[in-house]
N, C-alpha and C positions, 0 to 999 in steps of 0.2 A: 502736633506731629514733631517730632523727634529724628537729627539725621546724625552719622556718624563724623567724628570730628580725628584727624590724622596730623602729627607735627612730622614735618620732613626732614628727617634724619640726612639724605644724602641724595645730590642727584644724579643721574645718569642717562647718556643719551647716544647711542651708539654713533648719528650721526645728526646732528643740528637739524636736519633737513626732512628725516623722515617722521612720519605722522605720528602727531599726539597719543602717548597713553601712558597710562597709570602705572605701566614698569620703568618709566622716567624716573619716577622717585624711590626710595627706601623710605617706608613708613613706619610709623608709630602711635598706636591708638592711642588717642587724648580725652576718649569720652563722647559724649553726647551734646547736642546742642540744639532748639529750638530751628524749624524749618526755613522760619524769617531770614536768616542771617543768609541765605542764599539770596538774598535782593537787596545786601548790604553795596555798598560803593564798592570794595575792595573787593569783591567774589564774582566770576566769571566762570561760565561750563568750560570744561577744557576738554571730556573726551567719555569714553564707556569703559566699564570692566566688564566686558560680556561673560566673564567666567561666572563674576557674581548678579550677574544682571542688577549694575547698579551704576548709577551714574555718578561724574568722576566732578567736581569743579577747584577753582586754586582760588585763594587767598593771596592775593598780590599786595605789593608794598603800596606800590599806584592806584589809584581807583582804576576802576574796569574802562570810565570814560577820555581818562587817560591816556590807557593802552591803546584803546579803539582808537583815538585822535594820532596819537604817536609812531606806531607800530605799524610797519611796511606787512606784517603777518603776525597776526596777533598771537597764535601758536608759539611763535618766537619770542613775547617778550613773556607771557604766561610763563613761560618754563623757567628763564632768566630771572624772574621777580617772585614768583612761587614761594611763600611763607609753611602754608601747612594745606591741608586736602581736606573736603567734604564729600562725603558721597550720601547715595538717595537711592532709595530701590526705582526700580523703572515703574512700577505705580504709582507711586508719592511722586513721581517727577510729574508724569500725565498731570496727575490731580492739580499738581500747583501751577502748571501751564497754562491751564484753561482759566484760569483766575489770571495770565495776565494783559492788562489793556494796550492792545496797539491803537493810533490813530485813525476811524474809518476815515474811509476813501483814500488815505494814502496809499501810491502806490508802491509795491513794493519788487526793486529791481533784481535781478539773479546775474551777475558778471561770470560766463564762462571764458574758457580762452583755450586754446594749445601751451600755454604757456610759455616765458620768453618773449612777450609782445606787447606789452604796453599795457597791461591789466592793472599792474600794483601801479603804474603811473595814472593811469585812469584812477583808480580808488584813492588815491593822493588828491587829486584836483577836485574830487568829488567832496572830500573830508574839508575842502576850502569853503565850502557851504553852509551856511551857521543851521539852517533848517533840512540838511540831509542827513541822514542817519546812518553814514558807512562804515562796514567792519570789512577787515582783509584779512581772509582766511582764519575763519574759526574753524580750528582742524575734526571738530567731531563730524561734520558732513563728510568728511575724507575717509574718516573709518566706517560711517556707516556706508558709502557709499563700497568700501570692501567688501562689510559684510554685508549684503543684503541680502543672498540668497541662505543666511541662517535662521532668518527669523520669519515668520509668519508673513503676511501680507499686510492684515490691519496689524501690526503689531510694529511692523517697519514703518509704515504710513504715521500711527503714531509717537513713534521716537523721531521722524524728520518734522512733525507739526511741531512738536514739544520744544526740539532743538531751534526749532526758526522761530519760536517764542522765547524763548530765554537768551538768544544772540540779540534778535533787536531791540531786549526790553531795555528801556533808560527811565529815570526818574521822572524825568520831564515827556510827559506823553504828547508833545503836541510835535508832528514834524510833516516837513511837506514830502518827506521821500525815504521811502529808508532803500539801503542799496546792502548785498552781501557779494564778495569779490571771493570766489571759490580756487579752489587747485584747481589744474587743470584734470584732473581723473574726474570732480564731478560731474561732468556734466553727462557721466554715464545715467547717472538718479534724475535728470533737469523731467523727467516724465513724471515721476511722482512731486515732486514739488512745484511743478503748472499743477496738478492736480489739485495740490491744497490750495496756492492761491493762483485760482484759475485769470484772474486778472493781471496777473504780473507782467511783468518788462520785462523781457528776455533778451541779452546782449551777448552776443559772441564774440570772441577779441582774437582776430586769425593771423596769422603772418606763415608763410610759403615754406616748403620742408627743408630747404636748403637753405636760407638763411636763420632758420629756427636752429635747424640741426649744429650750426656754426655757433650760433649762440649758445645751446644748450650744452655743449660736449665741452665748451668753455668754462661757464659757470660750474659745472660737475663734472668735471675731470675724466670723461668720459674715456678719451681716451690713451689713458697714463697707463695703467696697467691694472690687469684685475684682480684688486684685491679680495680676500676671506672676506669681507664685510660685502662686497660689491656680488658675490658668487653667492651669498647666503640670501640678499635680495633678490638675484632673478630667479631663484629657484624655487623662495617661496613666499617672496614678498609680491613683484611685479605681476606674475597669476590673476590677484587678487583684482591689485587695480588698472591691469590691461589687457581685459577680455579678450581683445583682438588674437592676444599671445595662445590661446588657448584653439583659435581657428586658422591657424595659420597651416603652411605645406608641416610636417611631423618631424622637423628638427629637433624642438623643444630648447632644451634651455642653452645648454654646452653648444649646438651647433651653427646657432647664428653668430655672427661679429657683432662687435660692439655697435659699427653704423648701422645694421640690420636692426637690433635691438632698436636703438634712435628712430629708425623709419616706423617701425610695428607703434612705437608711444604714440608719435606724432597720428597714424593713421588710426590709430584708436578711438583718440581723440574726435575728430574731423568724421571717421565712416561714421562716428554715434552724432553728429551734430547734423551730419545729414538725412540719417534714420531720420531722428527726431524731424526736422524741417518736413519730411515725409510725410510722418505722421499726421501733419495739421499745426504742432508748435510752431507760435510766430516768435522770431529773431531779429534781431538789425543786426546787422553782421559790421562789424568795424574791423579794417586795414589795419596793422602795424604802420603800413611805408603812410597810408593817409594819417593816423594818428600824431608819428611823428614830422612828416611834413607840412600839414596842413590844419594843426591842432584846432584851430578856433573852427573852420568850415564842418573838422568832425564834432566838435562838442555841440554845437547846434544842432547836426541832426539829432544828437543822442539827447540831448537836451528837448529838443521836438518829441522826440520819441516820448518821453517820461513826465512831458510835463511840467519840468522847470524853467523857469522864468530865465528867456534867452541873456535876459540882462546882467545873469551870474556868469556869462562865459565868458568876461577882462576879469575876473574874481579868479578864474582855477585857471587860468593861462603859466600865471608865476608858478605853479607847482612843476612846469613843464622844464624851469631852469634850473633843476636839482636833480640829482641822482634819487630815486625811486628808492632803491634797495638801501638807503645811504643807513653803517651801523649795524647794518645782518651782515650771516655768514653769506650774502651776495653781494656786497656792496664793490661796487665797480674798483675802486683802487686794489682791493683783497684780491682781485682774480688772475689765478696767473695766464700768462699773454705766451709763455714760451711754444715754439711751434710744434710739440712733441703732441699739443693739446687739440692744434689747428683741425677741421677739416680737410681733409685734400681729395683731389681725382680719383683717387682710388674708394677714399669713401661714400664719395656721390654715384660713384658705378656703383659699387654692392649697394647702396640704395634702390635707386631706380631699378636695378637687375632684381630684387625680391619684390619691388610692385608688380616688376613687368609677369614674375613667375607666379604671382598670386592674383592676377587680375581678375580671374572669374569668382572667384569665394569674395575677392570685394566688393565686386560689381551685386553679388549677392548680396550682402551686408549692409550695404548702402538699399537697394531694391526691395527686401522682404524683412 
């Protein structure tokens, strides 16, 4: 089997932040190359080219285990280290999938969150684990989780089996846990992924809308002013990955504020995690405010939960005294603190006032 082989001429990336794909790079074919070298050290999935229905991975300087141990989002350092590009038609990908060996009976964990709450910290103290097997944010669940309503049914089902075989495959097949720490948009897909592994650990990492919203409008400048890049995403990027946006009152994109926008992500998030909970998917749900103030008492449960030997929890405690994001475009020093960016009273009103105005289409949403 035979895949195509790309030297990366230039890279590009409109913002650091947003999801993995294949118009990151400027390419340049280099040929062909035997299938194997996709399960070389140095090669990692990075994303899809749905145009060509073919699947995207990088060649990094690092090895892939590297990344995975190093890397607060592994999206983030793929793109940073990125040498040249493979790609796979989405059949040859299926096919070599199936050929690879995970660990039975390991369980295997799914980290959702709201985002902003202690998830990359969590996957930190988890990677302190010599027999756990954590990656943070491998960004193709984030695109597939856009698209899914383009593809088939089995055909979706098989690109998220495929992809959650090639994220957790490592050389060494033996581990007592493997964990994947998602954006917060996935866990619109966490239904088909119980599906494939129906025994999984399912964790939810929640923190409260007002202190998220503080955080997050922080971290992404939410509210500085809106730029051309910032207008070109809610109009046809955030659609994609916050369904919510699309059942709301018929403002649509222009007529919300920026806290409005913040309220709809966050509640996007949270109405699909309680759909889900609805449905029969079981969850541990974990605090921010418990995470961060009572870290050992939460890692036990979660630790209870999955299976790992409570006696790793003085092991992942030191991860707790570092900056999480520390080296990405979020790392705590980088963010500016000026109060132009703050929350304030007026933005917790227009908050609260589009819950209060949409209460029944949520109470829906949540309900059916």
């Amino acid at each position: 089997m035979q895949i195509k082989r790309y030297d990366i001429v230039r890279k590009r990336k409109r913002h650091l932040t947003f999801h993995a794909a294949v118009e990151d790079f400027r390419l340049r074919y280099a040929g062909t190359a035997p299938a194997s070298v996709l399960f070389d050290d140095c090669t990692s999935l990075y994303c899809l080219d749905e145009r060509k229905q073919e699947v995207v991975f990088v060649v990094t300087r690092d090895s892939r285990e590297e990344l995975i141990e190093r890397e607060p989002f592994l999206y983030h350092g793929q793109f940073q280290q990125a040498d040249s590009v493979l790609t796979i038609s989405y059949e040859q990908f299926f096919e070599l999938a199936r050929s690879i060996p995970l660990t039975p009976d390991a369980p295997v964990m799914f980290i959702y969150s709201v985002g902003r709450c202690g998830s990359t910290l969590l996957s930190n103290a988890l990677k302190t684990i010599n027999d756990v097997h954590c990656v943070s944010e491998p960004d193709v669940f984030t695109q597939l989780m856009a698209s899914r309503q383009q593809y088939p049914k089995e055909q979706f089902r098989q690109l998220c089996d495929s992809a959650l075989r090639f994220t957790l495959y490592r050389k060494d097949p033996y581990v007592r846990c493997y964990a994947i720490k998602f954006r917060n948009f996935v866990v619109q897909i966490a239904d088909v992924l119980d599906q494939l592994y129906p025994q999984s650990k399912n964790v939810f990492v929640y923190r409260n809308m007002i202190e998220w919203a503080r955080s997050y409008a922080r971290a992404f400048r939410v509210f500085s002013f809106r730029t051309s890049v910032a207008m070109l995403a809610l109009q046809h990027v955030w659609p994609n990955y916050v369904p919510l946006l699309r059942k709301m009152e018929p403002r649509w994109v222009l007529g919300y504020s920026n806290a409005e926008y913040l309220t709809i992500l966050w509640l996007s998030v949270v109405t699909r995690y309680l759909k889900l909970v609805r449905s029969g998917i079981s969850f541990l749900k974990i605090r921010y405010r418990d995470l961060k103030n009572h870290p050992q008492r939460t890692l036990k449960r979660l630790f209870a939960y999955t299976d790992i030997p409570l006696a790793e929890v003085d092991t992942c405690l030191a991860a707790f005294q570092k900056d999480s994001q520390q080296g990405t475009m979020l790392d705590r020093r980088a963010l500016d603190r000026s109060k132009r960016l703050e929350l304030t009273e007026k933005h917790i009103d227009e908050m609260l006032g589009l819950i209060k105005s949409n209460a029944d289409s949520l109470k829906e949403e949540v309900v059916h």
